[in-house]
N, C-alpha and C positions, 0 to 999 in steps of 0.2 A: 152183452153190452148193458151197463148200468146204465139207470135213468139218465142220470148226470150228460155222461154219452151221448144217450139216443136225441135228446134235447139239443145238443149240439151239432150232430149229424142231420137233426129235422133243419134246423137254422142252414145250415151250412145247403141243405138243399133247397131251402129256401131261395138262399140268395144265388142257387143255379139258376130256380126256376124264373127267379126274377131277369136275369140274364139274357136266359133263351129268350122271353119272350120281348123284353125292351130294346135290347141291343139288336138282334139278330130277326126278330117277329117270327122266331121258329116255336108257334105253341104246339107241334108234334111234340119236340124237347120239353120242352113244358109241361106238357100233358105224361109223359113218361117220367118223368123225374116225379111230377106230384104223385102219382101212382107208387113212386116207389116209397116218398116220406107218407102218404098213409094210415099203414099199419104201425108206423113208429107215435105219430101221433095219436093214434087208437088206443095202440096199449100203452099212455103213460099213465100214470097212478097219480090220483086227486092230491092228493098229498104231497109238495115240491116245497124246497124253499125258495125265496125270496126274489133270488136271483134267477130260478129255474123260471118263477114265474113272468119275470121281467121279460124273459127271452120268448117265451110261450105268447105271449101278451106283441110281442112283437109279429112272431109267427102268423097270428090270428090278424094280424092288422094288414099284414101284407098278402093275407089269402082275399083279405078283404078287399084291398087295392087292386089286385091283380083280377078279382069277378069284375070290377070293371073296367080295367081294362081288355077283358077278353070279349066283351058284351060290347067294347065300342068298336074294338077291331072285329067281332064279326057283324056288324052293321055297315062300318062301312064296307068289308069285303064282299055281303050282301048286295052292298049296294052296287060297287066296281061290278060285280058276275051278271048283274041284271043290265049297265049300260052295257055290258060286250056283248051279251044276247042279243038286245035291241040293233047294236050295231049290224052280229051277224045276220041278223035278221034283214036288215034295210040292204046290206051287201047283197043278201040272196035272192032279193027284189029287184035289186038293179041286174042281176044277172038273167032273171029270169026276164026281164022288159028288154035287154040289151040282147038276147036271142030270138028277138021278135022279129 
């Protein structure tokens, strides 16, 4: 795969990963797919033209995008996991007072 390629292939998984996680909020998919673009962003070579860099410059902007929104979705999943705790918890209180 030539550069040209691999730049197109990193974009195009880009806009998977964009996908999984806007549409669907599957960042498992998310998190697998960026795993796989990677190594393609790793080994691209400093030297692109114009247009490789436009796309790259894109790439970079939506990893950017997407740290946060990964960081607001797990704050508030943080947060939903801690009210069902408390909840279970207050459940397991009344159970335990309602065997009295």
């Amino acid at each position: 795969m030539n550069q040209q390629e691999m730049i197109q292939h990193a974009w195009a998984l880009t806009e998977a990963i964009e996908a999984a996680a806007a549409a669907a909020g599957d960042w498992t998919r998310a998190a697998e797919l960026t795993q796989a673009r990677s190594p393609m962003l790793m080994s691209l070579e400093a030297d692109q033209p114009a247009d490789s860099l436009q796309t790259i410059h894109r790439i970079q902007a939506s990893i950017e995008a997407m740290m946060n929104r990964a960081q607001s979705a797990q704050a508030l999943l943080s947060t939903a996991y801690r009210k069902s705790m408390q909840q279970a918890q207050a459940a397991k209180q009344y159970q335990k007072a309602a065997w009295l």
